[in-house]
N, C-alpha and C positions, 0 to 999 in steps of 0.2 A: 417692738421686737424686730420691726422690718425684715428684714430675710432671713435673719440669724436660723440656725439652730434650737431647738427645744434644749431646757434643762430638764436635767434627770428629775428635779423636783415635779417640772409639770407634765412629767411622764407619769408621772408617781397618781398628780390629781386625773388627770385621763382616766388610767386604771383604776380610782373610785367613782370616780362617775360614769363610767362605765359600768362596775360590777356593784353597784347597788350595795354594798356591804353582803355581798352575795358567802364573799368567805371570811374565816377567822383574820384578826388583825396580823397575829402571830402565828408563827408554827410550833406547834404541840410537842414536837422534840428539838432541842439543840439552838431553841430562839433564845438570840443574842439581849432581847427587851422584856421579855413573856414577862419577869416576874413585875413589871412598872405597871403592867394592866390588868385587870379580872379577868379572871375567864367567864367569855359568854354563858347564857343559861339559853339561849333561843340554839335552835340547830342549823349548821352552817351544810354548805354543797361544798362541791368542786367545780375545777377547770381543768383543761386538757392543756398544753404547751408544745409546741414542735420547734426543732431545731432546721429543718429545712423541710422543700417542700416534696423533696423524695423522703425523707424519713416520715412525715403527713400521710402519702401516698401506701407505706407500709403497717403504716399506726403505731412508729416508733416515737416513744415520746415521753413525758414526765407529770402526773400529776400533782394538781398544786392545790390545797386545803386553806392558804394563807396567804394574804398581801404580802408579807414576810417574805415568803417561798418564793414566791411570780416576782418578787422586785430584785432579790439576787441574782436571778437567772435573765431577767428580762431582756437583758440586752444583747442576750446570745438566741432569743428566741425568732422566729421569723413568724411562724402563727400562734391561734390562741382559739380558746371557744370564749367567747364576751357574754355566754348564756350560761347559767350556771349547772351543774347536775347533782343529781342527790347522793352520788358517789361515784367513784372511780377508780378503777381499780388494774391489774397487771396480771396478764395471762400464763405466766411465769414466773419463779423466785426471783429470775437475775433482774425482772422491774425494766424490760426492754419495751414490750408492746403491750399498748392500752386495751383494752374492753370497758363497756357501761357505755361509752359517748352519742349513744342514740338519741331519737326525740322523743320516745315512751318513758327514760331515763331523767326528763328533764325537769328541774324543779322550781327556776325561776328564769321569765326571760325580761333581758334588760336594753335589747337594742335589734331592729331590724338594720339587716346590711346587707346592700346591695353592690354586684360584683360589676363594675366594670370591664370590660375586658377589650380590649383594640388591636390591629395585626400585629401593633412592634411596638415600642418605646416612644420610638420617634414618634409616631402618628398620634401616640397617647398625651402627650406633650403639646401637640399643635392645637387639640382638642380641648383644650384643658380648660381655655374661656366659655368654651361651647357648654360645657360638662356645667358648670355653675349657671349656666343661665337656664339650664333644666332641673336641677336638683329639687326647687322647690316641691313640694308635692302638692298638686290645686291651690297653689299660689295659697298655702294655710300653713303647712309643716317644714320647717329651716331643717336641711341636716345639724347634727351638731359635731361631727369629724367625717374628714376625708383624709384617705391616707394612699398616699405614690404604690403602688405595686409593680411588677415587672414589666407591665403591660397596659396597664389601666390605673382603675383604683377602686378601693374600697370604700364604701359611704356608710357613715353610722348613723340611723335617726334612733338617737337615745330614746327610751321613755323617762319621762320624769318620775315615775313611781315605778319599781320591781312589778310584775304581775309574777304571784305564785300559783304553781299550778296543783290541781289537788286530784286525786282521783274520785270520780264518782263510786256508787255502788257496782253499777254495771261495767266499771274499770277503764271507762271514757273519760278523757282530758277533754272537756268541753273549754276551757283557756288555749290550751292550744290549738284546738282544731280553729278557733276564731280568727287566734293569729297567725297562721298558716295561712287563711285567706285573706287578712290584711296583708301577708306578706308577701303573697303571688298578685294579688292590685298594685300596688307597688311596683314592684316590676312593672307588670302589663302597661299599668301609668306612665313609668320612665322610659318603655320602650317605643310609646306611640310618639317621643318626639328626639329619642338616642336610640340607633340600633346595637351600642356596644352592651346595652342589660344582657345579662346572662338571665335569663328566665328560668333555667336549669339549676341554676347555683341552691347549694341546699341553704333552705331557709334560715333554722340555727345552726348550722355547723362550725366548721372549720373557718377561720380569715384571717387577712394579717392582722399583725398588734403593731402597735403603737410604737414607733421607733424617735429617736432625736431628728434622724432624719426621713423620716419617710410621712411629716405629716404636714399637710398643707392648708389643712384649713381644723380651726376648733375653736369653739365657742361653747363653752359649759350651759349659755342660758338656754341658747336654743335645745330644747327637748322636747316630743312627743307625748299629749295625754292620750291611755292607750284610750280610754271610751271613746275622746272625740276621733281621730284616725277610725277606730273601727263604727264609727256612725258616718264617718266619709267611706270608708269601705264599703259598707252597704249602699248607700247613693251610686259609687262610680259602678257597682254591680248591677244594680239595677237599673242605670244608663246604658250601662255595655248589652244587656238582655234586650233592653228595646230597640238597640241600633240592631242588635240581631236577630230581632224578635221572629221576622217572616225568613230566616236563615236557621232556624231551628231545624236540625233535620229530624223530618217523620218517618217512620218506616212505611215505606209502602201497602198498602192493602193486599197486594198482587203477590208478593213477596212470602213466604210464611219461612220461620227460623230466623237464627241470629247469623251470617255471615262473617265466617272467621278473618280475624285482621290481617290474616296471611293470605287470604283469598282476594281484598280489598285492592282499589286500582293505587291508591297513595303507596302500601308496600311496595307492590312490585316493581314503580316507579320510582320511588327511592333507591331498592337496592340498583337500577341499572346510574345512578348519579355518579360519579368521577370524579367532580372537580368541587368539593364540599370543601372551603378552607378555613383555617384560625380565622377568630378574632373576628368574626363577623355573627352575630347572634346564635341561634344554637349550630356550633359547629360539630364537630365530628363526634366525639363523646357521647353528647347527647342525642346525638343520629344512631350511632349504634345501641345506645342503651333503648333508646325508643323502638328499636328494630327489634332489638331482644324480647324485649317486653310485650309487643305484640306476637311472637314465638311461643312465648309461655302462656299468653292467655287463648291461645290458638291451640294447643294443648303439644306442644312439637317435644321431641326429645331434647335434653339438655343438651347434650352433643353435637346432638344435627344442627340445631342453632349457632354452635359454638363455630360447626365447618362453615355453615349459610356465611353469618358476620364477617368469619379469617378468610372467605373468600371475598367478600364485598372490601374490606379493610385492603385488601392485597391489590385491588384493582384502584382506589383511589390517589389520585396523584402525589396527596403528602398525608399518608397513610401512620394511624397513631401503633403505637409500641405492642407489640403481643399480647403483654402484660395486662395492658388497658382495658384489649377486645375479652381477654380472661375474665377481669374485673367488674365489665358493666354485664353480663351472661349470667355468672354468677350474683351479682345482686338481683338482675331482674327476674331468677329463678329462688331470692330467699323469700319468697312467699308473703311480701310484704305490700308487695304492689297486686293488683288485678288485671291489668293488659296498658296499654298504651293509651296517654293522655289524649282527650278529643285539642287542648287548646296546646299541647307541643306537637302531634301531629300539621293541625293550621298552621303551627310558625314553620316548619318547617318545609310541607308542601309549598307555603306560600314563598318562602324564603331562596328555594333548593330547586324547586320543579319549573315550569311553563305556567302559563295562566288557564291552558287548556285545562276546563273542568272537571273533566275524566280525571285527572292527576290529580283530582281532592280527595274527595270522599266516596264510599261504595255508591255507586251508580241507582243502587236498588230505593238510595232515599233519596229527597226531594225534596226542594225547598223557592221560593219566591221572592226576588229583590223587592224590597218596597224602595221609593223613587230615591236618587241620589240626590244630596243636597239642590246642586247645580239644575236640577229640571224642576224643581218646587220654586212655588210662586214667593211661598212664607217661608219665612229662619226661625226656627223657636227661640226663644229669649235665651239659653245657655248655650244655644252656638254662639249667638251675636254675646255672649257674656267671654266664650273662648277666646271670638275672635281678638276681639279688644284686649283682652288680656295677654296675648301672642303679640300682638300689633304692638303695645306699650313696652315686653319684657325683649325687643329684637331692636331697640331703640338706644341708640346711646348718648347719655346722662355724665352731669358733671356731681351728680351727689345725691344721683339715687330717683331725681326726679327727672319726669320728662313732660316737655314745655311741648306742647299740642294744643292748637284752638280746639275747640268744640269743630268749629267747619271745616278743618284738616281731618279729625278724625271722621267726620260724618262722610266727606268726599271719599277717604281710604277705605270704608267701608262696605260704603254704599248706602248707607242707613240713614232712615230719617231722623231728625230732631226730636222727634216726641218720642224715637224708638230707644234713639241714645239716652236720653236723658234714663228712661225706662231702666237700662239696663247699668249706668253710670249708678243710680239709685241702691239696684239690686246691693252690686258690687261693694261699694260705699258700706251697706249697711252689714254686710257679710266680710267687714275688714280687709277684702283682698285688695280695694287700691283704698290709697291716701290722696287727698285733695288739699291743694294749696291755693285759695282761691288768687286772682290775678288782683293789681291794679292799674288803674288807668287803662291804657290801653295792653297792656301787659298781660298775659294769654295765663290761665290758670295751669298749674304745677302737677301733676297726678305720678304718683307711685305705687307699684306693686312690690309685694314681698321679697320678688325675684330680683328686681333693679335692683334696690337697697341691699339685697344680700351679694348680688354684684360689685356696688357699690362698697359696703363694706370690705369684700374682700382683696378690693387694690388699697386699701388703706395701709400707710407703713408709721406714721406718725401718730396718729389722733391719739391723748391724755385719755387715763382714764374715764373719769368723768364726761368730757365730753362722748365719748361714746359710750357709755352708757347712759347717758343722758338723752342721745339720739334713738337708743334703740328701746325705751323708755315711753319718749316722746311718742313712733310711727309705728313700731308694733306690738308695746304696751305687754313684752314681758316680763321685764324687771319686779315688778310690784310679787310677783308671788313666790320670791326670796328674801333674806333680810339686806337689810342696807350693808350692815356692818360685814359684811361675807364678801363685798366690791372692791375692799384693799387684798382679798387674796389673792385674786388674778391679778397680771401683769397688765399694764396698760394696752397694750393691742394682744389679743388672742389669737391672730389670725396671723398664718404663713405663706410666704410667698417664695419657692424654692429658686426663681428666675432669677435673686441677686448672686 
């Protein structure tokens, strides 16, 4: 396909592999095919549609019940919900503004997406190589689309199976609260080596769709099984707790009561911040809603919060639209939150503030560094599995592989031979690199996920076959689709909008 264009065809397979047969083939009234098909006996959702991102912003929009429906309009759309809901419906006759598109609403989810976001266009562009060579998630899950947005981009890691969600007795979506937290790892994962993750971005909501032109990278095989993702979610959880194990804060003994987060030193230093700008992790948006929300769990009037914000909003140098400071007040008073997040609070003190301590957290708790890598004697085996991993995916490859002695890597390291091989072992057997052993004098071959997905995605020529054949051969997932399903994709699936 080299640089071309998508055809509307493979817009078409996008949007099923995306939506999981999430909705009817056809529409129920005025379809052009209905009577060539049965009508389904299982029960279908919906999707939301928006025509721009100010009519998004008002929840002016068009619900869609059928691939039918979404495919006539699609090309006039600029977002979409890619998760499905159990209905949707219009607040009004005239069918102007949506209601139901909540996540208590939700009844199948098909795909985590993550928002890229960067200051301008320009910058979003220059990063673009950068962007691929992190997408991997722990060098195990390929995104399977990326798509251009005004600024950044949107990342889809499909699942290969729908997860539906059911309600318990007690009226708890135990499905989605799982993935809700696979889906803030995620992020947290993408952010510790891109600061453009929006860590804010709502989990299932709103994002762009799929346009002719706006997609740069897609590959139907790469998809996510949600078990294994959420058995790696649990792991990088339980990594993350131990790196912050002795960083737990305690309440003090000394202390008695709860400490309202209006009284807290992070508040008060936030609202004096100024110069909070786009496109750099949680920007302004999310600084004020975070602001709000500790207002209402501090018990403040709605009001007084709304003057606190539109005065804080009014002193920043590129200060967001009234409308907005309106917006985030009111959500953070629809009684759906409890006060302000402990780990969007850290991004942003950490982000926003000075390093002076005071600027973190209330004073009144306490907590204890345990040593920084740099002062310990010993590396545990999954640093030195990081490092190598970092070290190999920052390298650049004529096809995915990269040519390193053993005694290159071990000098790069620092690590010994008995430590490497240790951790070369791990890796190996946990799939994250590929080994091509050497001859002669000839230095052994080693690939990660990330290379080869690199790698694949400056590809403009490669036949069918042969690449699927490569992606077959090094990350073995071809086998669990049929063979005969390989003439429907086009010979390269992957875009490159730089021709």
């Amino acid at each position: 396909m080299g640089g071309e264009k998508m055809e509307e065809q493979q817009i078409r397979e996008i949007f099923r592999r995306v939506l999981h047969g999430g909705l009817k083939e056809f529409k129920v009234r005025n379809s052009k095919v209905k009577a060539l098909e049965p009508v389904p006996t299982h029960k279908k959702g919906a999707i939301a549609g928006f025509f721009s991102k100010a009519s998004m912003a008002q929840d002016r929009g068009v619900v869609f019940t059928s691939l039918e429906g979404l495919e006539e309009k699609a090309a006039r759309l600029s977002h979409w919900t890619p998760n499905v809901y159990n209905y949707l419906t219009y607040v009004e006759p005239q069918k102007k503004h949506l209601k139901g598109h909540q996540e208590n609403n939700l009844s199948q989810l098909n795909t985590f997406v993550v928002d890229l976001d960067f200051k301008d266009a320009e910058t979003a562009k220059k990063m673009q190589e950068k962007v691929f060579q992190v997408l991997t998630i722990a060098d195990i899950f390929l995104p399977t689309l990326v798509l251009a947005t005004d600024k950044g981009y949107h990342v889809y890691y499909v699942l290969d199976e729908p997860v539906y969600l059911k309600r318990h007795a007690n009226q708890q979506l135990p499905a989605l609260n799982a993935a809700k937290k696979i889906a803030n790892n995620i992020k947290q994962y993408l952010q510790q080596k891109l600061f453009a993750v929006d860590v804010g971005c709502n989990n299932f909501g709103i994002f762009r769709i799929p346009h002719k032109d706006n997609v740069i990278f897609y590959e139907p095989w790469f998809t996510v099984n949600f078990a294994e993702i959420m058995t790696w979610s649990k792991e990088f959880t339980q990594r993350e707790q131990k790196k912050t194990k002795t960083r737990i804060i305690l309440r003090s003994n000394r202390v008695k009561g709860y400490l309202k987060q209006i009284k807290q030193p992070w508040f008060k230093s936030l609202l004096q911040v100024t110069d909070i700008r786009p496109g750099e992790g949680l920007g302004r948006h999310n600084t004020i809603f975070t602001l709000a929300l500790a207002c209402y769990s501090s018990e403040m009037a709605e009001q007084r919060c709304f003057d606190l914000l539109d005065e804080f909003n009014s002193r920043l140098k590129q200060p967001i639209e009234n409308k907005d400071v309106v917006k985030s007040v009111h959500d953070a008073f629809s009684g759906r939150y409890s006060g302000a997040s402990r780990a969007y609070i850290r991004e942003l003190t950490s982000h926003w503030l000075s390093e002076d301590p005071k600027n973190k957290i209330s004073p009144q708790n306490w907590y204890k560094h345990k040593k920084k890598r740099k002062d310990r004697i010993y590396s545990h085996q999954h640093e030195w599995e990081e490092d190598l991993l970092d070290l190999l995916n920052n390298q650049i490859t004529a096809d995915g592989f990269v040519c390193l002695s053993m005694r290159k890597i071990k000098e790069k390291m620092g690590i010994s031979l008995a430590s490497l091989d240790r951790v070369l072992k791990s890796l190996r057997e946990n799939k994250k690199i590929f080994y091509r052993p050497g001859q002669g004098r000839k230095a052994a071959q080693i690939a990660t996920v990330t290379t080869i997905l690199k790698y694949l995605q400056k590809q403009k020529t490669m036949m069918t076959t042969q690449y699927h054949a490569y992606l077959k051969k090094w990350l073995d997932l071809i086998p669990k689709y049929k063979k005969d399903n390989l003439v429907h994709h086009s010979s390269v699936s992957l875009i490159d909008d730089t021709s």
